[in-house]
C-alpha positions as CSV (number, residue, x, y, z in Angstrom):
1,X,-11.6,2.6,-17.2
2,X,-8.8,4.9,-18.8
3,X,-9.7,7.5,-16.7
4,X,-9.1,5.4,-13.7
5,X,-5.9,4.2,-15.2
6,X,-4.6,7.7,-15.2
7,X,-5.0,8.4,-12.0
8,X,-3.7,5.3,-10.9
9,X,-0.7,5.8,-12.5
10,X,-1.0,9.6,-11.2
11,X,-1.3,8.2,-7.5
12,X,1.9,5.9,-8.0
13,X,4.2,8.3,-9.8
14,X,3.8,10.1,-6.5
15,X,4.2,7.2,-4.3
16,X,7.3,6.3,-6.5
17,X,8.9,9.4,-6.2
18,X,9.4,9.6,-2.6
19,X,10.0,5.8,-2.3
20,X,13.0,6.7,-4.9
21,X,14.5,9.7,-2.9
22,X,13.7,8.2,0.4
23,X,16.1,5.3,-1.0
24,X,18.6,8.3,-1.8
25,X,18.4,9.7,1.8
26,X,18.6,6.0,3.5
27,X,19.8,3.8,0.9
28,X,17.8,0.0,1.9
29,X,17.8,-0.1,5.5
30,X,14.0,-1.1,5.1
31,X,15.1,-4.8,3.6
32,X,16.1,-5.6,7.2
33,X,12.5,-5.6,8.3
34,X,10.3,-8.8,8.5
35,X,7.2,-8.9,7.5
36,X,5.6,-8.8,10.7
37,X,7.2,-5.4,11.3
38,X,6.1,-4.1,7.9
39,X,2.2,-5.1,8.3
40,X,3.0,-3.3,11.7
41,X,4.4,0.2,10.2
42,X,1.4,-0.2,7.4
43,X,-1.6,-1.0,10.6
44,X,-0.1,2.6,12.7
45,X,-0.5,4.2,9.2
46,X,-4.2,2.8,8.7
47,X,-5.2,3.7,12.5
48,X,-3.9,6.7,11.9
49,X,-5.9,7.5,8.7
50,X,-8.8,5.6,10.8
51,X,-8.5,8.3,13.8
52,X,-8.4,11.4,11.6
53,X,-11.7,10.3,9.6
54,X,-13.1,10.2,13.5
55,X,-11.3,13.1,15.2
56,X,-11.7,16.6,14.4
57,X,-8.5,17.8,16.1
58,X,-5.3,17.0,14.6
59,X,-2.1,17.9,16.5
60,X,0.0,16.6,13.6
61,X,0.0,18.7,10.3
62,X,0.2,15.5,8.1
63,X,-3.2,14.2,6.0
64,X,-4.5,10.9,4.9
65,X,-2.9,11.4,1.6
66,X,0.3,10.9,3.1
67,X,-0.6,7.8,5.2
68,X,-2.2,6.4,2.5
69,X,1.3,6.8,0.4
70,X,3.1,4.9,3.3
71,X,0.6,2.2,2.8
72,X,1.1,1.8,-0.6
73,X,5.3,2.3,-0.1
74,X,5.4,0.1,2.4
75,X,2.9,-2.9,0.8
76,X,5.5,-2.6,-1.7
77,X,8.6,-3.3,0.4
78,X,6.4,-6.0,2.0
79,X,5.8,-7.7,-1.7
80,X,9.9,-7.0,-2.5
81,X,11.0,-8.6,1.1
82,X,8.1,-11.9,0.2
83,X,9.8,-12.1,-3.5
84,X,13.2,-11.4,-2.2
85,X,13.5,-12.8,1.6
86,X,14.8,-10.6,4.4
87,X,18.4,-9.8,5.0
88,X,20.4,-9.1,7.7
89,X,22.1,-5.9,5.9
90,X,21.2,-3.3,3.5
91,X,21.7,-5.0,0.2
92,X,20.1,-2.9,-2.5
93,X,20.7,0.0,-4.8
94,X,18.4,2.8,-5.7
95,X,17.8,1.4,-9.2
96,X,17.1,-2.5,-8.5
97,X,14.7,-1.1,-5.7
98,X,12.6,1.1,-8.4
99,X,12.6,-1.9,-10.5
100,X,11.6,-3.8,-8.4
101,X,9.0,-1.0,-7.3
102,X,7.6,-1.1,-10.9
103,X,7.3,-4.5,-11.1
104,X,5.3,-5.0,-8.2
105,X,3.1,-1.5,-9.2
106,X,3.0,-3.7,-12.5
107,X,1.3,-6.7,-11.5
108,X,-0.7,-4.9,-8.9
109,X,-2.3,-2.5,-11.3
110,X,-3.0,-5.5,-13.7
111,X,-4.9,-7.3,-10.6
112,X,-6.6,-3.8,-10.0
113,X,-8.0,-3.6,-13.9
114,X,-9.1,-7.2,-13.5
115,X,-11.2,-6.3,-10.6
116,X,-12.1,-2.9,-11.5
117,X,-13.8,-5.0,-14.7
118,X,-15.3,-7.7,-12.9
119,X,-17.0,-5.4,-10.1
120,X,-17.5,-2.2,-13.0
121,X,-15.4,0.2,-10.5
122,X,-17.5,-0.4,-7.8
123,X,-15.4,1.3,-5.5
124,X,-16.1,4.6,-6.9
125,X,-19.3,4.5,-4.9
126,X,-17.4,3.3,-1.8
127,X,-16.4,6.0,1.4
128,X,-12.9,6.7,1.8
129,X,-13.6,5.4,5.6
130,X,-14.7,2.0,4.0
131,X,-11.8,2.1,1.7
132,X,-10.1,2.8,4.9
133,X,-11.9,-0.1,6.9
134,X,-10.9,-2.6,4.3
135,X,-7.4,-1.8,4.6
136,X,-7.7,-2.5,8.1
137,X,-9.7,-5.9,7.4
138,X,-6.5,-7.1,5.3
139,X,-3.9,-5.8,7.6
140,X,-5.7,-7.7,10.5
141,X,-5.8,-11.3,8.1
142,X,-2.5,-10.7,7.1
143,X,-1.3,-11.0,10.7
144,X,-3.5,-13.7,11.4
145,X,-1.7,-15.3,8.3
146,X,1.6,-14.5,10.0
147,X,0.7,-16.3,13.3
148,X,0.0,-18.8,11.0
149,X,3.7,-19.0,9.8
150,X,2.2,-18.3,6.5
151,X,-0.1,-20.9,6.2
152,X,-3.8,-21.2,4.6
153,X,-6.3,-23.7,3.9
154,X,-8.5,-21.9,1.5
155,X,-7.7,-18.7,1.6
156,X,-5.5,-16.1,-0.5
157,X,-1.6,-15.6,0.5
158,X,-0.1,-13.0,2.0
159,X,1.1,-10.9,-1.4
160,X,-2.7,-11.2,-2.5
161,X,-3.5,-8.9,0.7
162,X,-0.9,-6.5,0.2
163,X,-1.4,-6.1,-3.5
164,X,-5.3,-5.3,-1.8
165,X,-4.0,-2.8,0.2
166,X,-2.0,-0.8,-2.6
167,X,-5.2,-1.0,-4.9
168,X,-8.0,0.1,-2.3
169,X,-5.0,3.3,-1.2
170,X,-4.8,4.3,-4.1
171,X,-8.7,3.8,-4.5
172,X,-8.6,6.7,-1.7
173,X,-6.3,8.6,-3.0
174,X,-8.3,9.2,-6.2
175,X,-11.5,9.9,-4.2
176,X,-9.3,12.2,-2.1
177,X,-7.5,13.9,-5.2
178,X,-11.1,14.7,-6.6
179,X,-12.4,16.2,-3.4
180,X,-9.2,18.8,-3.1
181,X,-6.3,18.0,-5.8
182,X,-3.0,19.5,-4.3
């Protein structure tokens, strides 16, 4: 498991970065979104990592490491926007964003080690394309959870989900890092 904590932590100091000077380049425009409109930006990202796993032609010079990233960025907004609420205006600086960033990673990687012991990693047996198809699975409940105005009867929330989709991303990104580290 320490190995695998490393390369989380590898995987998100990445993911961190750009969400950092992305919130340099256009401060917190993203905080107007609603969550509908995140899990929307997160499912293109997922079909696209979907459609390059089938397609052997790419006419866009951008991998599923990068996707993947946006999945993980933007299940992060979505968890800051469900602790935070939407606004109507760009209301955050760069440094309460990363905080809150690292808080969310935070509580995210803790779920992930309590799984990871529970199910004895598991996923490192797992397909990238399942990885993939999961993701897709939970972007697909979270919307039905969103027509739903939020509500369940027995069934995880919304953050549960997303916090899902960051862990089983950066699941892929490992795999992805060990077949051809950049």
């Amino acid at each position: 498991m320490p190995q695998t904590s490393e390369q989380y932590d590898e995987v998100i100091k990445i993911c961190r970065e750009l969400f950092q000077n992305k919130m340099k380049d256009y401060g917190s425009a993203w905080r107007i979104l609603r969550l509908p409109s995140l899990t929307d930006q997160i499912y293109i990202k997922a079909q696209r990592i979907r459609s390059l796993q089938k397609n052997e032609i790419r006419k866009v010079d951008e991998g599923e490491k990068s996707e993947f990233i946006g999945i993980i960025n933007y299940s992060i907004m979505a968890l800051i926007q469900l602790e935070k609420g939407i606004v109507e205006q760009p209301d955050m600086e760069t440094q309460e964003a990363v905080e809150l960033f690292d808080k969310h990673i935070s509580v995210t990687k803790q779920l992930m080690e309590n799984k990871n012991h529970d199910y004895g990693e598991a996923w490192r047996d797992m397909r990238v394309s399942s990885l993939t198809d999961l993701i897709l699975q939970k972007l697909l409940r979270v919307k039905q959870i969103e027509d739903n105005q939020g509500k369940t009867l027995v069934s995880e929330g919304i953050d549960a989900n997303y916090q899902d989709m960051v862990n089983y991303s950066v699941f892929a990104m490992i795999h992805l890092n060990e077949k051809s580290p950049e």
